[in-house]
The first five atom37 places (N, CA, C, CB, O) and aatype in JSON, in Angstrom:
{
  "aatype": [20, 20, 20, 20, 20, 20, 20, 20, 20, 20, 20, 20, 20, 20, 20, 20, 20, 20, 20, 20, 20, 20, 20, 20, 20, 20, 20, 20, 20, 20, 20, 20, 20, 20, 20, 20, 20, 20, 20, 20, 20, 20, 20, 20, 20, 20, 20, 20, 20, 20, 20, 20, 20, 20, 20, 20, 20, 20, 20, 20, 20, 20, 20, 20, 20, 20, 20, 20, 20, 20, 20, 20, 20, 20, 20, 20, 20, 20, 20, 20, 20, 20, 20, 20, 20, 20, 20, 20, 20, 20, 20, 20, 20, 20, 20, 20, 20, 20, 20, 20, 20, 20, 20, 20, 20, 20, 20, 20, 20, 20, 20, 20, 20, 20, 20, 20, 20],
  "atom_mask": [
    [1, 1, 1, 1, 1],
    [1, 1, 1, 1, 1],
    [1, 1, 1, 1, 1],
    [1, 1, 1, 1, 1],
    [1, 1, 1, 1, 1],
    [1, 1, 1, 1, 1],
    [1, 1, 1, 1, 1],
    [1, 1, 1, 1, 1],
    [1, 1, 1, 1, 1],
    [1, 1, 1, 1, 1],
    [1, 1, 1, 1, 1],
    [1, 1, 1, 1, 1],
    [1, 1, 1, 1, 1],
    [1, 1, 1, 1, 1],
    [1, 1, 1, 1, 1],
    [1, 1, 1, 1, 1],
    [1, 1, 1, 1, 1],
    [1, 1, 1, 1, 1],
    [1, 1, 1, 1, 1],
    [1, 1, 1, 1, 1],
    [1, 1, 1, 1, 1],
    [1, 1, 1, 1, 1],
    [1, 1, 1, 1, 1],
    [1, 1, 1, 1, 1],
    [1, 1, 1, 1, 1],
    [1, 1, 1, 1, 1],
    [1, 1, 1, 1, 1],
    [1, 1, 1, 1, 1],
    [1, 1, 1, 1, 1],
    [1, 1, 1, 1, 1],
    [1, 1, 1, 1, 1],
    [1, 1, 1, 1, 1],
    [1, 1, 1, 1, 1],
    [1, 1, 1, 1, 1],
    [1, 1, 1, 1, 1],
    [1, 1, 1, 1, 1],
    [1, 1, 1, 1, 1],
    [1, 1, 1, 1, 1],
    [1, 1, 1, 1, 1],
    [1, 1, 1, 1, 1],
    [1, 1, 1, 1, 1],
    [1, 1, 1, 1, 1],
    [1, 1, 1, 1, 1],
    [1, 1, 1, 1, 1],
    [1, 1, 1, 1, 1],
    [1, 1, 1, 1, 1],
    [1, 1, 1, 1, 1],
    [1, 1, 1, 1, 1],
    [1, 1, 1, 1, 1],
    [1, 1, 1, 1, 1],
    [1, 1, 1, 1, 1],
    [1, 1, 1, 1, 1],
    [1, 1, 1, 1, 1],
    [1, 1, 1, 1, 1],
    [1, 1, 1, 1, 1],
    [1, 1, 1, 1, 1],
    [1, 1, 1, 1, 1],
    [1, 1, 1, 1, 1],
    [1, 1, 1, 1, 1],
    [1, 1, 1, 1, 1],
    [1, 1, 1, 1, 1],
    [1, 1, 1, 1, 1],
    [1, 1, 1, 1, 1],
    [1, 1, 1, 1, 1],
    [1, 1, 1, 1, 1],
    [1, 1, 1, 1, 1],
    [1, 1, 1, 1, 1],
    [1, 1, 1, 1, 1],
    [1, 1, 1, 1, 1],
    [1, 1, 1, 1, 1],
    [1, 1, 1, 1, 1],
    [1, 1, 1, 1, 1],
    [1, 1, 1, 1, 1],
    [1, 1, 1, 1, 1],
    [1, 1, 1, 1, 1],
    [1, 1, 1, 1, 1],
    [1, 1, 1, 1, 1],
    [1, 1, 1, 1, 1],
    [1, 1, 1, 1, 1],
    [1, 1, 1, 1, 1],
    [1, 1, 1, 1, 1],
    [1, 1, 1, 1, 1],
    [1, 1, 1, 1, 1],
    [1, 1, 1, 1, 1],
    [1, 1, 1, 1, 1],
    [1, 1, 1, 1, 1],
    [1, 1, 1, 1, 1],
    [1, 1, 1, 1, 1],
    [1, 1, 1, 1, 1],
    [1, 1, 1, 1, 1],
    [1, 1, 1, 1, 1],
    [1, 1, 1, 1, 1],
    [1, 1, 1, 1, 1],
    [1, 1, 1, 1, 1],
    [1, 1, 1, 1, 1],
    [1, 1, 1, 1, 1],
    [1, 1, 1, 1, 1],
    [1, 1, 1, 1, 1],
    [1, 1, 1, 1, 1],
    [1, 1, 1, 1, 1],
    [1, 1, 1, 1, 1],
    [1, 1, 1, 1, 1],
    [1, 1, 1, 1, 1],
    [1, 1, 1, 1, 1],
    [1, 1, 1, 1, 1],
    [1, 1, 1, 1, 1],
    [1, 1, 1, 1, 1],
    [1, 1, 1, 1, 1],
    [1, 1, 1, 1, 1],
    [1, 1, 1, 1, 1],
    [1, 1, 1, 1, 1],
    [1, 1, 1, 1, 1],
    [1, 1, 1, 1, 1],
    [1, 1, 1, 1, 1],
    [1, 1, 1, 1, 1],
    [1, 1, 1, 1, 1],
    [1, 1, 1, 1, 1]
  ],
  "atom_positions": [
    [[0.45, -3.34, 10.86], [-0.7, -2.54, 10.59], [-1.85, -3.42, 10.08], [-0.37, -1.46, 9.58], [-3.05, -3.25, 10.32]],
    [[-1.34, -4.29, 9.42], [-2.6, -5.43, 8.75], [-3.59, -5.86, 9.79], [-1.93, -7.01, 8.15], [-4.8, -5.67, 9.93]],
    [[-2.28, -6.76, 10.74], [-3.3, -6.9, 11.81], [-4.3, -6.22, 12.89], [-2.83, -7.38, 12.32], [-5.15, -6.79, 13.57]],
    [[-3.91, -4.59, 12.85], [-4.46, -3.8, 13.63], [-6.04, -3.59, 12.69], [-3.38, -2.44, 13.92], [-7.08, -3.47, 13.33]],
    [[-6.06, -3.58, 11.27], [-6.9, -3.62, 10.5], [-7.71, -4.89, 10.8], [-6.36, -3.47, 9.29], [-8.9, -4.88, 11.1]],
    [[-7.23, -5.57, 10.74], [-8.09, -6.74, 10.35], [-8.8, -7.06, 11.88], [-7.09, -8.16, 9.62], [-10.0, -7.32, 11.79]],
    [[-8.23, -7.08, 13.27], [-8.62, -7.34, 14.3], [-10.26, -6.13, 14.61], [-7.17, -7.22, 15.25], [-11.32, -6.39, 15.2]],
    [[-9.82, -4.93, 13.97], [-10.72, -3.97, 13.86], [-12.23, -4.68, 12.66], [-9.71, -2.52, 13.25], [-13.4, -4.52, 12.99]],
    [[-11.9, -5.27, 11.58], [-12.75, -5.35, 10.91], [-13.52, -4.56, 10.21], [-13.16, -5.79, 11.33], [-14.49, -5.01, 9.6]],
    [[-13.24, -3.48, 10.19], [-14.07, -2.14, 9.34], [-13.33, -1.38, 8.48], [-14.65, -1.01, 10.27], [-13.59, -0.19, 8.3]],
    [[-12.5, -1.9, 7.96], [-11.48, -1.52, 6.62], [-11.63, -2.08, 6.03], [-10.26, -1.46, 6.48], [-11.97, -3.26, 6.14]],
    [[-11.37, -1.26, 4.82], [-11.59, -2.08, 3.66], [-10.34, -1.94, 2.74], [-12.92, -1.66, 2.91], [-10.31, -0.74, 2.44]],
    [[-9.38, -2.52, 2.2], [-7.9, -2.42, 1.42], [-7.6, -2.78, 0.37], [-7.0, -2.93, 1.86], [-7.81, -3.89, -0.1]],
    [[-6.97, -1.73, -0.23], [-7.19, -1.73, -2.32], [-5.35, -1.66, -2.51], [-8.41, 0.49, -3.4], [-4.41, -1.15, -1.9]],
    [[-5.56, -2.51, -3.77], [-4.35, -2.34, -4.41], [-4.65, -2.43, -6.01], [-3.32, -3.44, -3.88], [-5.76, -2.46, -6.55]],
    [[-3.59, -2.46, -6.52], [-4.08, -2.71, -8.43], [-2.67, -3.79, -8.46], [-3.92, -0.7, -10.01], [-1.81, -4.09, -7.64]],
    [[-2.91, -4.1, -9.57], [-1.97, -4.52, -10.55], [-0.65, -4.33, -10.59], [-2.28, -4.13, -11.52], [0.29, -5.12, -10.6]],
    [[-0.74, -2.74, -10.61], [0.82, -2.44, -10.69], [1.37, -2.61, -9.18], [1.14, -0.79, -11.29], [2.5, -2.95, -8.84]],
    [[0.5, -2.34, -8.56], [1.16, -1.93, -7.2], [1.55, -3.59, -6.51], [-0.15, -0.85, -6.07], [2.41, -3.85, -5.66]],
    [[0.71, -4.42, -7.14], [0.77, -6.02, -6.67], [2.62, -6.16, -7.9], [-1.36, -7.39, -7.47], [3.56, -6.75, -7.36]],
    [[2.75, -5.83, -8.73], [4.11, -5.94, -9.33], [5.36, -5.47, -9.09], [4.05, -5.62, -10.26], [6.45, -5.85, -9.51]],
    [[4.91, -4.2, -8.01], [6.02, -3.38, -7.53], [6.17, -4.73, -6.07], [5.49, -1.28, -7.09], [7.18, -5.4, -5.83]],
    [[5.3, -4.77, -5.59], [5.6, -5.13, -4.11], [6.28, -6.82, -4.71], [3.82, -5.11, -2.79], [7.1, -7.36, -3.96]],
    [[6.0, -7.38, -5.71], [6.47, -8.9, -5.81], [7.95, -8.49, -6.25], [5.52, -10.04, -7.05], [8.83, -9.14, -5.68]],
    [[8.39, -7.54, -7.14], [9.79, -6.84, -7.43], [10.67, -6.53, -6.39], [9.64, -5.62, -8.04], [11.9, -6.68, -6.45]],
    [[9.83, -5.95, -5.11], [10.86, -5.23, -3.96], [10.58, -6.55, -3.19], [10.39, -3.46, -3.04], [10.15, -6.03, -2.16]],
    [[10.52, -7.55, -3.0], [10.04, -8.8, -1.78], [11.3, -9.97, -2.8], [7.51, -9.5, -1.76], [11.89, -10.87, -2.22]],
    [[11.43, -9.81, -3.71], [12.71, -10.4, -4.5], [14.1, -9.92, -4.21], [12.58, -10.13, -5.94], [14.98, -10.78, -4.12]],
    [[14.36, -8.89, -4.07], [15.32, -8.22, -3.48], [16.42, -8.73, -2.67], [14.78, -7.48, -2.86], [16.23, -8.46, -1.48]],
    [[17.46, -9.36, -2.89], [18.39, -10.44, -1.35], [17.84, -9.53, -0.5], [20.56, -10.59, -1.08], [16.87, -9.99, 0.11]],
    [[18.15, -8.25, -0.21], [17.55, -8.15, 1.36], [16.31, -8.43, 1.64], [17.6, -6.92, 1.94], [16.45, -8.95, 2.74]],
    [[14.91, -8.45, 1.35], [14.0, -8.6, 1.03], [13.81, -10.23, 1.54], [13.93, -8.12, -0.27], [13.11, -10.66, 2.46]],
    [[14.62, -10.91, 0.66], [14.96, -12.65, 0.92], [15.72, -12.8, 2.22], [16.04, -13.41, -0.38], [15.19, -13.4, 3.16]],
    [[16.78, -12.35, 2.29], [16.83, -12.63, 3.81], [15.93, -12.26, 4.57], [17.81, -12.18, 4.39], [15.19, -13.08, 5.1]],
    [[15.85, -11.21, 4.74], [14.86, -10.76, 5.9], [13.68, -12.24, 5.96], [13.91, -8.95, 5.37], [13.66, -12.99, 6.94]],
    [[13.02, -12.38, 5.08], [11.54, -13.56, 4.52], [12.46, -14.8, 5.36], [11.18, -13.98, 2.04], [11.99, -15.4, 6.33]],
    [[13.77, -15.06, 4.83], [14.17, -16.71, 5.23], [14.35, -16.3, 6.99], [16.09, -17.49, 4.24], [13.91, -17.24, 7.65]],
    [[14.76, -15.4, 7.68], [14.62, -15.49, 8.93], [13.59, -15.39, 9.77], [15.21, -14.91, 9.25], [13.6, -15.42, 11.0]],
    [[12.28, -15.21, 8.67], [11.05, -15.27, 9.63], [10.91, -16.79, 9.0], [9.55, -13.96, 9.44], [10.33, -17.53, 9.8]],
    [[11.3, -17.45, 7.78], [10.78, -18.52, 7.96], [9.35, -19.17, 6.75], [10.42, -18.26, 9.42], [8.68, -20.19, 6.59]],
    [[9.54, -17.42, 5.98], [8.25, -16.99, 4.69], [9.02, -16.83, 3.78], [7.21, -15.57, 4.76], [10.19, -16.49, 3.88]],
    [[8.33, -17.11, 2.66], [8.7, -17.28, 1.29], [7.56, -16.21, 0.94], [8.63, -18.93, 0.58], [6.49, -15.92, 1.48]],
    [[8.63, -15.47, -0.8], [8.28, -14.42, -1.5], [6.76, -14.97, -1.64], [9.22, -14.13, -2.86], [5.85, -14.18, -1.39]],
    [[6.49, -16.13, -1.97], [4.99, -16.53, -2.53], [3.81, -16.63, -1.23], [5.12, -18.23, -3.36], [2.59, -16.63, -1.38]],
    [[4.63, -16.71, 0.14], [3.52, -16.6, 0.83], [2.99, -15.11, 1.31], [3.75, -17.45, 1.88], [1.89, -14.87, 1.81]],
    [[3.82, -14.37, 1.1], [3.93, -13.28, 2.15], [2.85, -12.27, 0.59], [6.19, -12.63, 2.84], [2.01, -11.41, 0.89]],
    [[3.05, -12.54, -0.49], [2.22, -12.18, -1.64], [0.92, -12.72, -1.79], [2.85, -12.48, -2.74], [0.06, -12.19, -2.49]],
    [[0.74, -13.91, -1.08], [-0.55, -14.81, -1.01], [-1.73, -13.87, 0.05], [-0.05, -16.57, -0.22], [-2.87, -13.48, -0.2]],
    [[-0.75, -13.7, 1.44], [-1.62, -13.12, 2.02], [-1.95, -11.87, 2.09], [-1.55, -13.39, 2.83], [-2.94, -11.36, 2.62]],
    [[-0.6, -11.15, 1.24], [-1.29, -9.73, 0.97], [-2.5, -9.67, -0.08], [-0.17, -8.73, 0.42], [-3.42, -8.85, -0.03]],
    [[-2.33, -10.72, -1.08], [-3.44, -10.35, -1.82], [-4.78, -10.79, -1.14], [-3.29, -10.93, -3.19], [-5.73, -10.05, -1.37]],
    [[-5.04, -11.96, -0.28], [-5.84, -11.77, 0.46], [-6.41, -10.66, 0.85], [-5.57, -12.2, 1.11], [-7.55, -10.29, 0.58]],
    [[-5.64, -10.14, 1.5], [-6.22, -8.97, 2.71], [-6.62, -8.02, 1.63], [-4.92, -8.17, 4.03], [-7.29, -7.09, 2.07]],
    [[-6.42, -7.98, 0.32], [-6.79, -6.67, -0.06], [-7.72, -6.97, -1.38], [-5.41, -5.68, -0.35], [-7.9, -8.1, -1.83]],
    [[-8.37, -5.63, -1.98], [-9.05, -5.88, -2.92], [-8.64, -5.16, -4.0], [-10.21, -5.77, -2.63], [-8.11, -4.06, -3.82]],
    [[-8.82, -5.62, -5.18], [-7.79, -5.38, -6.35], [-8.51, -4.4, -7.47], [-7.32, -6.93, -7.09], [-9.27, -4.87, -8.31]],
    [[-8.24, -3.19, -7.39], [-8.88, -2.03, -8.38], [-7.84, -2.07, -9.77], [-8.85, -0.22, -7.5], [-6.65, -2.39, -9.91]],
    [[-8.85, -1.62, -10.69], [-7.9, -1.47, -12.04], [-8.1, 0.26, -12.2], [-8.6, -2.56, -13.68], [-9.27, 0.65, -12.12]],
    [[-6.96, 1.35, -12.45], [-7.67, 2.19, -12.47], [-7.19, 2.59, -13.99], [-7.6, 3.08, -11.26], [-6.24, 2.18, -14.66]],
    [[-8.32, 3.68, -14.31], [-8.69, 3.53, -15.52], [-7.68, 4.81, -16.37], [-10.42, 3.64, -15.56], [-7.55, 5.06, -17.57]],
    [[-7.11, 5.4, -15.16], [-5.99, 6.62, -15.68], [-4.87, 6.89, -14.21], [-7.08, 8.47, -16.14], [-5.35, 6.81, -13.08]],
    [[-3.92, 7.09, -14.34], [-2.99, 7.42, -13.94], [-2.68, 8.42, -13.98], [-2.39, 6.98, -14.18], [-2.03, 8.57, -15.01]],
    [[-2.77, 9.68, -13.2], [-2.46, 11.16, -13.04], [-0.98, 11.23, -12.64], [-3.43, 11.89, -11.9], [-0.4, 10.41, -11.93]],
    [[-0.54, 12.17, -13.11], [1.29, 12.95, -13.07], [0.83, 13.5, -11.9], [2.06, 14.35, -14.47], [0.13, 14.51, -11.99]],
    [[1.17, 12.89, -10.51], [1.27, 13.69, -9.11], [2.0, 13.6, -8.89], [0.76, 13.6, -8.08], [2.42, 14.75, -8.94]],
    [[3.22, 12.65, -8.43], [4.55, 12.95, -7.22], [5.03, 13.05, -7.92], [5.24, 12.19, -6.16], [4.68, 12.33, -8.85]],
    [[6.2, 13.95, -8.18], [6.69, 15.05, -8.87], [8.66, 14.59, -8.84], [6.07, 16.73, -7.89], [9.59, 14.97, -9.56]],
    [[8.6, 13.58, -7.6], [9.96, 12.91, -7.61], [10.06, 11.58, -8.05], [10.51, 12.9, -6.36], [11.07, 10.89, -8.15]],
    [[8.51, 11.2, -8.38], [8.88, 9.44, -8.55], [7.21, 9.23, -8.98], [9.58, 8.3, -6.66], [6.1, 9.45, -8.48]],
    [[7.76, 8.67, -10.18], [6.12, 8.5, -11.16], [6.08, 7.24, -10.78], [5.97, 8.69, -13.12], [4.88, 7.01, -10.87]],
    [[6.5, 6.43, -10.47], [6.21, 5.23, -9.97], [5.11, 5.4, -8.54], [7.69, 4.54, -9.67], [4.3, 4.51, -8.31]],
    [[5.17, 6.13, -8.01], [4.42, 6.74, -6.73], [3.13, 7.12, -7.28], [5.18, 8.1, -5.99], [2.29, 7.03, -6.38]],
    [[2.49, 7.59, -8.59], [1.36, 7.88, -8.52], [0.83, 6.49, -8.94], [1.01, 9.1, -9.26], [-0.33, 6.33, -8.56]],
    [[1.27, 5.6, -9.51], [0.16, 4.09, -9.05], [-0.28, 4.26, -7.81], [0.9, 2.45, -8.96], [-1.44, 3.86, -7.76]],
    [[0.05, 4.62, -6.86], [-0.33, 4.73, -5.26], [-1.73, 5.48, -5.52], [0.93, 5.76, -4.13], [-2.83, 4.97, -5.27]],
    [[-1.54, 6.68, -6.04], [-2.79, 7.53, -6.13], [-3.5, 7.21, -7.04], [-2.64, 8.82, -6.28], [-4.71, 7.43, -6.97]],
    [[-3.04, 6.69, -7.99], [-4.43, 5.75, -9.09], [-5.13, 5.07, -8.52], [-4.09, 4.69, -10.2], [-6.32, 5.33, -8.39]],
    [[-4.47, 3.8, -7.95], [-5.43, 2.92, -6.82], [-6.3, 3.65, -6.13], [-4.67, 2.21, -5.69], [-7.46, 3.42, -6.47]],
    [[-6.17, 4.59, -5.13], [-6.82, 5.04, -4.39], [-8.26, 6.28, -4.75], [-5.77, 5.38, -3.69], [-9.32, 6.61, -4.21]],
    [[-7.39, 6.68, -6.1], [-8.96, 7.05, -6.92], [-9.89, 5.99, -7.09], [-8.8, 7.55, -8.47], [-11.09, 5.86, -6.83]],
    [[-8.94, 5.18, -7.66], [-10.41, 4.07, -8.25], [-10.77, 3.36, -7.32], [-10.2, 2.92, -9.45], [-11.68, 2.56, -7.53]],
    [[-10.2, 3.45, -6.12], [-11.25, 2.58, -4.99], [-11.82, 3.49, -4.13], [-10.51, 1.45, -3.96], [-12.3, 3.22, -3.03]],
    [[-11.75, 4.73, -4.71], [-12.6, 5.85, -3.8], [-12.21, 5.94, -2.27], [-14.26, 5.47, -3.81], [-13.13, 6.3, -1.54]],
    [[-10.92, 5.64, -1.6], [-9.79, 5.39, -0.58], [-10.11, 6.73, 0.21], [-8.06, 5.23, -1.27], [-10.09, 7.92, -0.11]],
    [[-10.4, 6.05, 1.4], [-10.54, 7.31, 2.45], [-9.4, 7.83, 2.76], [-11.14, 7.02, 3.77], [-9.28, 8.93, 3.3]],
    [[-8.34, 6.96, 2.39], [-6.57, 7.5, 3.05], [-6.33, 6.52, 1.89], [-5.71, 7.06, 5.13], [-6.94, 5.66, 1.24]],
    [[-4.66, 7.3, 2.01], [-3.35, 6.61, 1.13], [-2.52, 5.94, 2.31], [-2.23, 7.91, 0.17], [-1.66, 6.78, 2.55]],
    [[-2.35, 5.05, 3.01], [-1.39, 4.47, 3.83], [0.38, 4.43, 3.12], [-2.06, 2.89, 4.11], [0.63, 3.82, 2.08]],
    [[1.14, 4.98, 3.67], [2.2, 4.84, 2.91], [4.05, 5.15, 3.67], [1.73, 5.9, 1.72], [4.11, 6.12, 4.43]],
    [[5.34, 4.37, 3.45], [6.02, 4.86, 4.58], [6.71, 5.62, 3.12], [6.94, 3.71, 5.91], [7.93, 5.67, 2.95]],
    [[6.05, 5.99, 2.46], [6.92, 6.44, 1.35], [7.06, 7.81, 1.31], [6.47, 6.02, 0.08], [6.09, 8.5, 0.97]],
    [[8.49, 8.5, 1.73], [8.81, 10.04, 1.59], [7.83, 11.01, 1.03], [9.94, 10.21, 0.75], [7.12, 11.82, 1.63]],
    [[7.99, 10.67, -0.67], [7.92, 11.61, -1.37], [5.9, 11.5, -1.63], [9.15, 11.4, -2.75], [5.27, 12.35, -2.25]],
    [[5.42, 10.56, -1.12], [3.56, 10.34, -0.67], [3.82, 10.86, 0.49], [2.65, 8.62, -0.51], [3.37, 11.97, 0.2]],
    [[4.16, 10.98, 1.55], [4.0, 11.41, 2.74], [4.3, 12.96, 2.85], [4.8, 10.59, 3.57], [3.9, 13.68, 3.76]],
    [[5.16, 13.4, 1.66], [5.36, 15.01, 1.7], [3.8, 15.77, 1.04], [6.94, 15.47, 0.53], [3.29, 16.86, 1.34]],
    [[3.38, 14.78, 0.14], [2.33, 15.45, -0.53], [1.38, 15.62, 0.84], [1.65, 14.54, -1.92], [1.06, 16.81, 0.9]],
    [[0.97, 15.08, 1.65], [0.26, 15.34, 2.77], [-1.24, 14.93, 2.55], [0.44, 16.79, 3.12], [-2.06, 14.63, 3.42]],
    [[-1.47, 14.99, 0.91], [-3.16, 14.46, 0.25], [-3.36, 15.08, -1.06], [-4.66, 15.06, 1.27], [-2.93, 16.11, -1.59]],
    [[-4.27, 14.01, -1.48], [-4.4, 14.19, -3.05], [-5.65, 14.53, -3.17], [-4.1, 12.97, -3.99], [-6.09, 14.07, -2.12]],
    [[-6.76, 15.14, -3.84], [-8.11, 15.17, -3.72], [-8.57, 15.1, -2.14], [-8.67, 14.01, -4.56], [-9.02, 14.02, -1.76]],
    [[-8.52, 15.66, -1.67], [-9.21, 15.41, -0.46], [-8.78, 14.39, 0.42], [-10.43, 15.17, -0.72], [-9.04, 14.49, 1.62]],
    [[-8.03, 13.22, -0.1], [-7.29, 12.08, 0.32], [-6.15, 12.4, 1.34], [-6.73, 11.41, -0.88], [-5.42, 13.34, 1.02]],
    [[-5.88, 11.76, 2.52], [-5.17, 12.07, 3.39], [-4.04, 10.92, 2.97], [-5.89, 12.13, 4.79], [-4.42, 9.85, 2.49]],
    [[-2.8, 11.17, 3.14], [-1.81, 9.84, 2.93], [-0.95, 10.67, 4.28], [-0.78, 9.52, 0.93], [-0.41, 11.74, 4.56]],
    [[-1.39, 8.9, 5.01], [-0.93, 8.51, 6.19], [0.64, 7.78, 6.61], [-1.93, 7.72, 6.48], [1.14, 6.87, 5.95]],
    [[1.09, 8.23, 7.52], [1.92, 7.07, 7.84], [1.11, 5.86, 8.07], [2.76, 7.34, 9.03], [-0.11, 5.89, 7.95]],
    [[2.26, 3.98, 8.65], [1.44, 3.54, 8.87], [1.44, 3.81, 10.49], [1.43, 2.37, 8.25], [1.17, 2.89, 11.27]],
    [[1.69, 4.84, 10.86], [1.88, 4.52, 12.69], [0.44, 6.03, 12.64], [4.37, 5.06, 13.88], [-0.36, 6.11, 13.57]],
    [[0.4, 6.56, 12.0], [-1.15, 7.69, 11.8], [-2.35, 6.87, 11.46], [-1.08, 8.94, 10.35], [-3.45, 6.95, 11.99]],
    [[-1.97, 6.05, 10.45], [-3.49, 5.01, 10.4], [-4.04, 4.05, 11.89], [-3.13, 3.6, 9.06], [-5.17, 3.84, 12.33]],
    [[-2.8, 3.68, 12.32], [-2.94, 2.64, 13.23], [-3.7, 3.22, 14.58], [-1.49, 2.03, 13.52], [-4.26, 2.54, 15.44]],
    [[-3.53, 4.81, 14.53], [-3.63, 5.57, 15.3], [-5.21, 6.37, 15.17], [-2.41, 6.28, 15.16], [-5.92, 6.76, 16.1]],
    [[-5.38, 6.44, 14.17], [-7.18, 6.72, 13.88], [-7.86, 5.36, 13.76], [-7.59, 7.62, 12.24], [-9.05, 5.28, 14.04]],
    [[-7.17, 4.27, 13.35], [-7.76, 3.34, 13.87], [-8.62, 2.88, 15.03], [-7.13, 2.92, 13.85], [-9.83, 2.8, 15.24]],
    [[-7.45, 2.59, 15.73], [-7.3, 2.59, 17.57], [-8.56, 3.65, 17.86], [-5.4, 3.37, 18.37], [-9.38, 3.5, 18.76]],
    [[-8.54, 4.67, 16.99], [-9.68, 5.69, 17.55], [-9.31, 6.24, 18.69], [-11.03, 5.09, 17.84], [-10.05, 7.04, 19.26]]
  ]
}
């Protein structure tokens, strides 16, 4: 999906803090590590270029939304505080909510797909 973004050039991609701590936590993972050693990437690169690609919001409150996993509304904090036209996400219990404020949370095969236009 990154690259479908980035070849497009007219996105713009937010993360915070927490969400940069969750993803360095789940990319540690042995499966996580294998998967990385058979492409040949290390935990530190594959974190290098995500933080690249994206831009880093602090948000200033955290709302009680997903109702199965509070760890899931960092997802929707970020996306308040970067004022996020969509939530991109392959995550169940974000993908049941369907949208938060007006916010649509997408698969990534629905983004790739309004993308494409």
């Amino acid at each position: 999906m990154l690259d479908a973004i980035r070849s497009r050039g007219e996105a713009r991609l937010f993360t915070s803090p927490a969400l940069l701590d969750e993803l360095a936590d789940v990319l540690t993972r042995p499966s996580a590590t294998k998967r990385l050693a058979i492409i040949g990437r290390t935990v530190g690169e594959v974190l290098a270029d995500y933080v690249e690609a994206m831009e880093v919001v602090e948000p200033e409150h955290v709302p009680r939304v997903v109702p199965d996993d509070a760890d899931d509304d960092q997802v929707i904090a970020a996306a308040l505080a970067a004022g996020a036209d969509w939530i991109v996400s392959g995550d169940a219990d974000l993908l049941t909510l369907g949208s938060y404020q007006n916010i649509p949370i997408l698969s990534a095969a629905q983004a790739v797909q309004r993308i494409a236009g």
